[in-house]
N, C-alpha and C positions, 0 to 999 in steps of 0.2 A: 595664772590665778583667775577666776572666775570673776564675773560683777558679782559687786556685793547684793544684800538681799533686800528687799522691798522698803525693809523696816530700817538698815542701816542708810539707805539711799534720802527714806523720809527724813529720820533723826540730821543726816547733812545740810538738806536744802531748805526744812521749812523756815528757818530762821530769815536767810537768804530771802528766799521768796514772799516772806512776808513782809519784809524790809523794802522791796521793790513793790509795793500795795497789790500783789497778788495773792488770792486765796488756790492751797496747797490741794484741787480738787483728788488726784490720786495718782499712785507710781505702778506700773508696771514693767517688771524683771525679766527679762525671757534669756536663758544662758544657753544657746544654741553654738558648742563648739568654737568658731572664727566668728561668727553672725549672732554673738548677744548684743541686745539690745537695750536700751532706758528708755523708758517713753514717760514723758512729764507733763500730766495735765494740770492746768493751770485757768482759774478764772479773775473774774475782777467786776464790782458794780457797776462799773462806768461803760466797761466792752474795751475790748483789746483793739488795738490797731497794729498794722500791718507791721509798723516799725518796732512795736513793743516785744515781741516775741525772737527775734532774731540775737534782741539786747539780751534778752533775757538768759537764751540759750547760751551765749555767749560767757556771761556769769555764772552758767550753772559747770560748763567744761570748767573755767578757771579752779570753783570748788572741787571738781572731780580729779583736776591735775594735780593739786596740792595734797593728795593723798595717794595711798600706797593700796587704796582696797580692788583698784585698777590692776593692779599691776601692770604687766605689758601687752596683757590682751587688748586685743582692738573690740570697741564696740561700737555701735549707732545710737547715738543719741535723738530722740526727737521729743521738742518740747512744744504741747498743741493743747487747745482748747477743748473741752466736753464738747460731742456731737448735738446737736439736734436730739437724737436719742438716750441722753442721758436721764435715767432716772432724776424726778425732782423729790428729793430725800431732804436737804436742809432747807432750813426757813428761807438761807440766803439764795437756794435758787429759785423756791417762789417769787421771792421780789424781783430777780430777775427776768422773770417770767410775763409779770403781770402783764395783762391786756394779749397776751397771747391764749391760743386755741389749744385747751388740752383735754386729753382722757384719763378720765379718775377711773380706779378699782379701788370700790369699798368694800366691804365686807360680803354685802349681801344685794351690790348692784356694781353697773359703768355710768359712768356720765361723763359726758362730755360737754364742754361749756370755755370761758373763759375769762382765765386766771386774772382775780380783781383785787383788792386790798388786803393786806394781811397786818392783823392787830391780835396779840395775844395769844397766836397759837393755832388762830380761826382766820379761814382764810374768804372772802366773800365769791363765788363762783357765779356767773351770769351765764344761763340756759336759757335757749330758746326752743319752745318747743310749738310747735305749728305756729310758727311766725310770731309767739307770744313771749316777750321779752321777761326773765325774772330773776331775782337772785336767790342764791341760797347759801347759807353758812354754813362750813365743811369743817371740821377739826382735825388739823395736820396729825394728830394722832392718831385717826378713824381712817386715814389713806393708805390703802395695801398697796398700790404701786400706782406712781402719774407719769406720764409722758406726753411732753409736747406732739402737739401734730402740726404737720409741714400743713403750711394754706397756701393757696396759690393764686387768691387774691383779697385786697385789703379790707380788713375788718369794718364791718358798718361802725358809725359812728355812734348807734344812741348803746351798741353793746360795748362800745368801749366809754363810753360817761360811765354807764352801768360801773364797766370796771374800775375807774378810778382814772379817768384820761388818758391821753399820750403821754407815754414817760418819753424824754427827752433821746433823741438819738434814734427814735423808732418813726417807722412813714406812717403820715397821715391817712386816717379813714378815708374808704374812697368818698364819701360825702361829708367832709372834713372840713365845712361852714358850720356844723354844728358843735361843734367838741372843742374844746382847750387846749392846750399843753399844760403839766404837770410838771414839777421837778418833782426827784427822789428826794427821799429825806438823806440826810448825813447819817453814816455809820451809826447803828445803835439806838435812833431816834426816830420811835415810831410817830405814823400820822396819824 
C-alpha cells in the first residue's frame, strides 16, 4: 500500500504538532516504489533546537505506526525546518524574520531592505540607499513574493534600531554599543 496523500498525512499530525508548540509549515508526499518518502516541515517563534527535532520526529512515526494508511511499505521519514529560501507568505514568518535582509517583488518594482516591525498587516522595511538610512511601510497584501537573503556579515546597527532591535536569540550588530535587545511579543499580541 502506498503513503497516504499530503492531505491525509496533514489531517494526522497537525494536531500532534501543534500540541508540541510547532507550527505545521508544510508536508511533502513523494511515493517512489520501495523509496516513498514523508518530509515534514515544521516551525516555531522561538527557533528550533537541535534536540527538538529528533523528539519530534520520533512522535510523528509513533502516529504513523498506529495506523494502517502505511501499510507495510517502507518509507523515509524526514522531519526539518523551512530553508533559508522559503517564501515569506504568513505574518508568522515576517515576525520571524524581522531585522533580517530581504527582497520584496511588488507589483511594479524589488526592494531590498530589512524586515522591521509588523502591526496590522503593514510591515515597516528599512532601505538604505547610497548610504542613506529610511524606512518604508509595505502592505503584506501588496508583496508578490519575499525572500530572505543570506548576509555574510552582521547587520549595522542603527539599520537594525530602524528595524525594531535585536530580537532575542539572534547576533548582535557588528557595532552593537549602539542598539538594545528586544523581546518578542507572546503569541497573538501585537507591539
Amino acid at each position: 500500500m502506498p503513503v497516504p496523500s499530503k492531505e491525509r498525512v496533514i489531517a494526522l499530525l497537525s494536531d500532534l504538532i501543534h500540541a508540541k508548540g510547532f507550527d505545521l509549515e508544510d508536508v511533502n508526499v513523494v511515493s517512489a516504489g520501495k523509496h516513498s518518502a514523508v518530509k515534514v516541515m515544521v516551525d516555531r517563534e522561538e527557533g528550533i533546537d537541535l534536540d527538538a527535532l529528533p523528539a519530534l520526529s520520533r512522535d510523528i512515526s509513533e502516529v504513523f505506526d498506529g495506523v494502517s494508511d502505511f501499510g507495510e511499505a517502507p518509507y523515509i521519514l524526514e522531519v526539518t525546518t523551512p530553508g533559508i529560501d522559503r517564501p515569506l507568505t504568513e505574518e508568522r514568518h515576517w515576525r520571524r524574520a524581522r531585522g533580517r535582509a530581504v527582497r520584496i517583488e511588488l507589483a511594479d518594482e524589488k526592494v531590498d531592505g530589512r524586515v522591521g516591525v509588523l502591526a496590522d498587516g503593514v510591515l515597516t522595511l528599512v532601505t538604505r540607499t547610497k548610504g542613506v538610512l529610511a524606512t518604508r511601510s509595505v502592505a503584506l497584501t501588496d508583496v508578490v513574493k519575499a525572500v530572505v537573503q543570506v548576509e555574510f556579515s552582521r547587520p549595522k546597527a542603527d539599520e537594525m534600531e530602524l528595524a525594531g532591535g535585536v530580537v532575542d536569540g539572534r547576533p548582535a550588530p557588528a557595532d552593537s554599543d549602539a542598539i538594545v535587545n528586544v523581546e518578542e511579543p507572546e503569541e497573538g499580541v501585537d507591539k
